[in-house]
C-alpha positions as CSV (number, residue, x, y, z in Angstrom):
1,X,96.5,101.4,78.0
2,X,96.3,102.8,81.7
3,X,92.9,101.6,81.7
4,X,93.3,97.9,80.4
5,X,96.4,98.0,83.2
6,X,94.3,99.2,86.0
7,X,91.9,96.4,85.5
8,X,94.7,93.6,85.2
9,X,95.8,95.1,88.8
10,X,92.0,95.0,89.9
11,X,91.0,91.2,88.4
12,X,94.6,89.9,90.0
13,X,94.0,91.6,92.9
14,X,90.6,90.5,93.1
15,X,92.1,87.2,92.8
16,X,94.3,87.4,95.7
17,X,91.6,88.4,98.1
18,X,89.7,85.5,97.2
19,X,92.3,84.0,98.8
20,X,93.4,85.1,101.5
21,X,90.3,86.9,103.1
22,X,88.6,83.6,103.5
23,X,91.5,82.5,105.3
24,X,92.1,86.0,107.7
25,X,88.1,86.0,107.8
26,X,87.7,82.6,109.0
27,X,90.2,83.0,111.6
28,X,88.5,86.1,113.0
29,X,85.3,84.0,113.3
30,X,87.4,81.5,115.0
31,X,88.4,84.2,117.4
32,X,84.7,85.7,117.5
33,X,83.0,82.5,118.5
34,X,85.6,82.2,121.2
35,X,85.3,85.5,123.1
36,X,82.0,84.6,122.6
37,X,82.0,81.1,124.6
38,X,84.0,82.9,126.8
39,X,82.0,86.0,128.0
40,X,79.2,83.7,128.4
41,X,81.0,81.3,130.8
42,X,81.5,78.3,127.8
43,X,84.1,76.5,126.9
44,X,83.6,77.2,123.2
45,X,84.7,75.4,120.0
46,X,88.1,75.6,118.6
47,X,89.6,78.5,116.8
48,X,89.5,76.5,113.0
49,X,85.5,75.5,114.1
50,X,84.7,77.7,111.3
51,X,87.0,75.8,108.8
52,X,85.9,72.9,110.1
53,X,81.5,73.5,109.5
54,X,82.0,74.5,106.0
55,X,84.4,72.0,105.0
56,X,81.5,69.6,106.7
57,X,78.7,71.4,103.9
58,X,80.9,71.5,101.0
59,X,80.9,67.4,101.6
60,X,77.1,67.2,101.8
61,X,74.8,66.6,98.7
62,X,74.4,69.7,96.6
63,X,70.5,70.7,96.9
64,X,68.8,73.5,96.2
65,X,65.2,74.5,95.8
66,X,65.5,75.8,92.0
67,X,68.0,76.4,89.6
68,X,68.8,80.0,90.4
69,X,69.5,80.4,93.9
70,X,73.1,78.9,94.0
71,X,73.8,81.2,91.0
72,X,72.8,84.5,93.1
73,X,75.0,83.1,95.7
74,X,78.1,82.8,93.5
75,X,77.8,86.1,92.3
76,X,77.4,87.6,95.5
77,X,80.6,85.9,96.1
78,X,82.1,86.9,93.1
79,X,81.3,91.0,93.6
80,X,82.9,90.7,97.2
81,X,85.6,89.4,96.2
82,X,85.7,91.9,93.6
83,X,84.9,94.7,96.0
84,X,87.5,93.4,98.2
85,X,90.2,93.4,95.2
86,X,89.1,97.0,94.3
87,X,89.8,98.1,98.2
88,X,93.2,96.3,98.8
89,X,94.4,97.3,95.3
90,X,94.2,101.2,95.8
91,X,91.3,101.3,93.4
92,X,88.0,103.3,93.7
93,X,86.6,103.8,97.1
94,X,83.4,104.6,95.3
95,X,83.3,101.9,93.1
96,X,84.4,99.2,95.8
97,X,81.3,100.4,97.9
98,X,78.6,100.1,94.5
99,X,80.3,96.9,94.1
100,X,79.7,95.4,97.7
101,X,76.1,96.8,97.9
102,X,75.6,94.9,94.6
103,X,76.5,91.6,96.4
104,X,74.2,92.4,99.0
105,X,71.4,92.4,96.6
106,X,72.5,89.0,94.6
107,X,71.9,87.3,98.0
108,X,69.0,89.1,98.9
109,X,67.8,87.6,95.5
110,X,69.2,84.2,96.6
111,X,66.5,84.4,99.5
112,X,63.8,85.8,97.4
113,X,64.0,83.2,95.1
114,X,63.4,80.3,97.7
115,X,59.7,81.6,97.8
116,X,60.2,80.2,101.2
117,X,58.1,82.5,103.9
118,X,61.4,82.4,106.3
119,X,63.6,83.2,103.6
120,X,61.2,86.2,102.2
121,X,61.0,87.5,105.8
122,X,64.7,87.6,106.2
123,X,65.1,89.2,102.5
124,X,62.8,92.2,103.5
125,X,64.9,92.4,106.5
126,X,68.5,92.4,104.8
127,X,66.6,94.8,102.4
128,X,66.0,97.2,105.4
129,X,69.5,96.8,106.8
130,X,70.6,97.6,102.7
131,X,68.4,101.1,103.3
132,X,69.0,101.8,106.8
133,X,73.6,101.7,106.5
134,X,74.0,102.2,102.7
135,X,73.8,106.4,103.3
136,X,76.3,106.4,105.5
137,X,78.5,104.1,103.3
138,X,78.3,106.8,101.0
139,X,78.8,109.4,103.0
140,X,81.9,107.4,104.3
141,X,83.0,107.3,100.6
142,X,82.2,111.3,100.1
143,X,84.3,112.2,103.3
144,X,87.3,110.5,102.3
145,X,87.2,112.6,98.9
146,X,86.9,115.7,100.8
147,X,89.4,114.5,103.4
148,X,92.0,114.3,101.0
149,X,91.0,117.2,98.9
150,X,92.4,119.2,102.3
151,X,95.5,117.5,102.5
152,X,97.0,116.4,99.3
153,X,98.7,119.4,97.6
154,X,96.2,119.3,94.0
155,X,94.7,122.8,94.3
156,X,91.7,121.3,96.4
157,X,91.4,118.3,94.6
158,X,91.1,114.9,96.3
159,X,90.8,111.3,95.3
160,X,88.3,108.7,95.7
161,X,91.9,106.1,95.6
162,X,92.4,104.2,98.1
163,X,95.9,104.3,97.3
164,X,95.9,108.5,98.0
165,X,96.1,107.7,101.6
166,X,99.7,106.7,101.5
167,X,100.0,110.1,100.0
168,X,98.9,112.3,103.2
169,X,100.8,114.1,105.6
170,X,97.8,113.2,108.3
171,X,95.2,110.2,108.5
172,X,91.8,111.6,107.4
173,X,90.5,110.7,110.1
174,X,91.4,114.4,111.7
175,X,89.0,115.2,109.3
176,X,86.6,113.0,109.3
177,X,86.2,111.8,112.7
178,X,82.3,112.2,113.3
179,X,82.1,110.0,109.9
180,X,84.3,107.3,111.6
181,X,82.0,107.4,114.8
182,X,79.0,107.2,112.3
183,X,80.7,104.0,110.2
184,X,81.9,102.1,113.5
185,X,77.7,102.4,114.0
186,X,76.7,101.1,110.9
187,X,79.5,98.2,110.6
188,X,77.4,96.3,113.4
189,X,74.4,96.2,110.7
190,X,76.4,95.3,108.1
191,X,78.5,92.3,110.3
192,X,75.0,91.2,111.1
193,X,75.7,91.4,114.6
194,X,72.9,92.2,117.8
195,X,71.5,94.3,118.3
196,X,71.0,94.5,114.2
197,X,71.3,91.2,113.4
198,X,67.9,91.2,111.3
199,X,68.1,89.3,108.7
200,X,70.2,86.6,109.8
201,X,72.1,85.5,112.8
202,X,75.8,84.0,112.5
203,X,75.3,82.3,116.4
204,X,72.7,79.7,117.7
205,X,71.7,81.8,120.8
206,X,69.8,83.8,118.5
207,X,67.2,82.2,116.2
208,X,66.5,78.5,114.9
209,X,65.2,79.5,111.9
210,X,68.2,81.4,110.1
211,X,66.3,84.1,108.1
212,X,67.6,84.8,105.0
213,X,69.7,81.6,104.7
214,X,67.0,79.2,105.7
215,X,66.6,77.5,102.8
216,X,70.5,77.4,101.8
217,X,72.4,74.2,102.8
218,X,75.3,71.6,101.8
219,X,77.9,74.1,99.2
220,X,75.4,76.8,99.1
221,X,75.5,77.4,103.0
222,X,79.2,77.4,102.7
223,X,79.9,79.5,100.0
224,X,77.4,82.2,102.0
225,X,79.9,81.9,105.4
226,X,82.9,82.2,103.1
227,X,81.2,85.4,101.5
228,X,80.5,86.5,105.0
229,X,84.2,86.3,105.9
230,X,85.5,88.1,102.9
231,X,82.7,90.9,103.9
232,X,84.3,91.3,107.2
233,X,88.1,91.2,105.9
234,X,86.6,94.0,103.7
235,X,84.9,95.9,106.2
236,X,87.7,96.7,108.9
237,X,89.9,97.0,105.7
238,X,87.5,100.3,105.4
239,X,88.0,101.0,109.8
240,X,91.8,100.6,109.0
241,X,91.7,103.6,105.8
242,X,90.8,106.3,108.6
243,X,94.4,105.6,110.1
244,X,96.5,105.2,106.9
245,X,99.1,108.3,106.0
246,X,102.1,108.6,104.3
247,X,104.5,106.3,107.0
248,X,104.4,102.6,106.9
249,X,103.9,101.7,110.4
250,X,100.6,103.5,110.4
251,X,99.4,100.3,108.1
252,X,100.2,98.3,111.8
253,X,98.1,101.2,113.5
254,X,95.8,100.6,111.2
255,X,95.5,96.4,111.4
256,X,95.4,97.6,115.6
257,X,92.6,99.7,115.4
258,X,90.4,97.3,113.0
259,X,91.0,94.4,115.7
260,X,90.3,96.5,118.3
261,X,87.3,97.5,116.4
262,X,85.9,93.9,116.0
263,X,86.7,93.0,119.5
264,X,84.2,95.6,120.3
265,X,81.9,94.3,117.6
266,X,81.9,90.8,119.5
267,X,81.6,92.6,122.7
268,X,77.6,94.5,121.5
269,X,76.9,91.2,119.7
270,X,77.4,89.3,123.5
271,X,75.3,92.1,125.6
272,X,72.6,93.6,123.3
273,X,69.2,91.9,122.3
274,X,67.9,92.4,118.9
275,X,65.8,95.5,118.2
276,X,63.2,96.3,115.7
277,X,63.3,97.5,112.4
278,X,62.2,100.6,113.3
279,X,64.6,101.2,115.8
280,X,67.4,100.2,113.3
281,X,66.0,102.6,110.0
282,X,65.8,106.1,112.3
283,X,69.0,105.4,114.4
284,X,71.2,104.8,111.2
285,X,69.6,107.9,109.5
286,X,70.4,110.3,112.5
287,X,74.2,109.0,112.0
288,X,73.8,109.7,108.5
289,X,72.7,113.3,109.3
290,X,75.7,113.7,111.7
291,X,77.6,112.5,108.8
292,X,76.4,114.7,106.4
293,X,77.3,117.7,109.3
294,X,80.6,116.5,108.9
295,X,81.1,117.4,105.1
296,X,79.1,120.3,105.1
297,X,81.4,121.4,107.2
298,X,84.4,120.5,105.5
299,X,83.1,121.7,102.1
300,X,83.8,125.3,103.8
301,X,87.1,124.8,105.0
């Protein structure tokens, strides 16, 4: 019974998000594309520009180069939104971070299955970017068990729940702090922003040719945007967790610290170029490593 009633919460919950992380995402890529124009002397679009450019492709003609590649897309969609539901619900940190790395590799296969040279380039490098952040994502996951194994009062137990935070005397992040320095890191592969925007770029300064989204257009190409907001609504959701304790105002610390978070995101994006792969895959493992530090050392306190 607890089982069938945990998933109720998850799918209606899942739901929700679906929701209203397209609309809280594409206001914060209102916002981004405005700092943006602003830091680089412009004018800049409106805030709803976003709304505006996919309301534009979900008018166009529906056309896609084969039968399959709109279907990756919509899953992709589908097991953000579910990840997203699994997050905000209390669920499974684990599981919400299997889920999201699973919609990562539905688009990846969206690209692949162009057969498109532009689109396989950018799908090798979203495959990189999957390789270079997903150890620390785990590790993220890992500290937060061990973070609350130390607080909550269950003879050393803790709780991959999301929902266990509300629970703690302290945020983990008292902990967990070098793991929060090492996600922060990470987050700017996984919002695709410079200087690891790799496999595709979300602004025009960067690239013509749109990597792994190349060969997307009309509902496709807009169904991709809305996934990417839902992906950011998710992501500072995780930023936020590392404040969260047993108080209800540290929920408004938390929704402080995310914004702050992404205003610094924007700020990189604006002054760093690109860099290579390489660059990306060894910097990303040595914050892993600092990561994995972390709960070595709090597997002996």
């Amino acid at each position: 019974m607890e089982f069938f009633e945990g998933l109720i919460i998850t799918i209606a919950a899942s739901v929700v998000f679906a929701i209203i992380a397209p609309v809280v995402g594409c206001l914060l890529a209102g916002v981004d594309r405005v700092i943006s124009a602003r830091m680089q002397g412009r004018v800049g679009p409106p805030l709803l520009q976003p709304y505006y450019d996919v309301r534009k492709l979900m008018g166009k003609e529906k056309v896609s180069v084969n039968t399959v590649q709109g279907a990756y897309v919509v899953c992709a969609f589908i097991f953000a939104c579910l990840a997203g539901g699994i997050f905000f619900s209390g669920g499974n940190l684990l599981m919400c971070v299997f889920v999201i790395t699973l919609s990562s590799l539905f688009l990846i296969m969206a690209a692949w299955s162009s057969r498109s040279p532009y689109s396989e380039v950018g799908a090798s490098r979203e495959t990189l970017q999957v390789m270079s952040y997903e150890p620390m994502v785990l590790i993220f996951a890992v500290a937060f068990y061990m973070a609350t194994a130390l607080i909550l009062p269950l003879d050393g137990l803790g709780s991959f729940n999301v929902s266990s935070a509300f629970m703690l005397n302290v945020p983990v992040i008292t902990y967990v702090w070098p793991v929060f320095i090492g996600l922060l890191f990470i987050l700017t592969i996984k919002l695709r922003k410079s200087p690891f925007d790799l496999s595709m770029s979300h602004h025009a300064h960067q690239e013509i040719v749109r990597g792994i989204t190349t060969e997307m257009s009309g509902p496709t190409l807009a169904l991709v945007e809305i996934l990417h907001w839902c992906e950011n609504v998710l992501f500072l959701g995780w930023v936020g967790v590392f404040f969260i304790w047993g108080t209800w105002w540290s929920v408004l610390i938390a929704i402080a610290v995310a914004l702050v978070v992404y205003f610094i995101e924007i700020l990189i994006d604006n002054n760093f170029a690109r860099v290579k792969w390489q660059f990306m895959l060894k910097s990303a493992w040595v914050v892993a490593l600092i990561g994995g530090v972390n709960i070595a050392v709090l597997a002996y306190m």
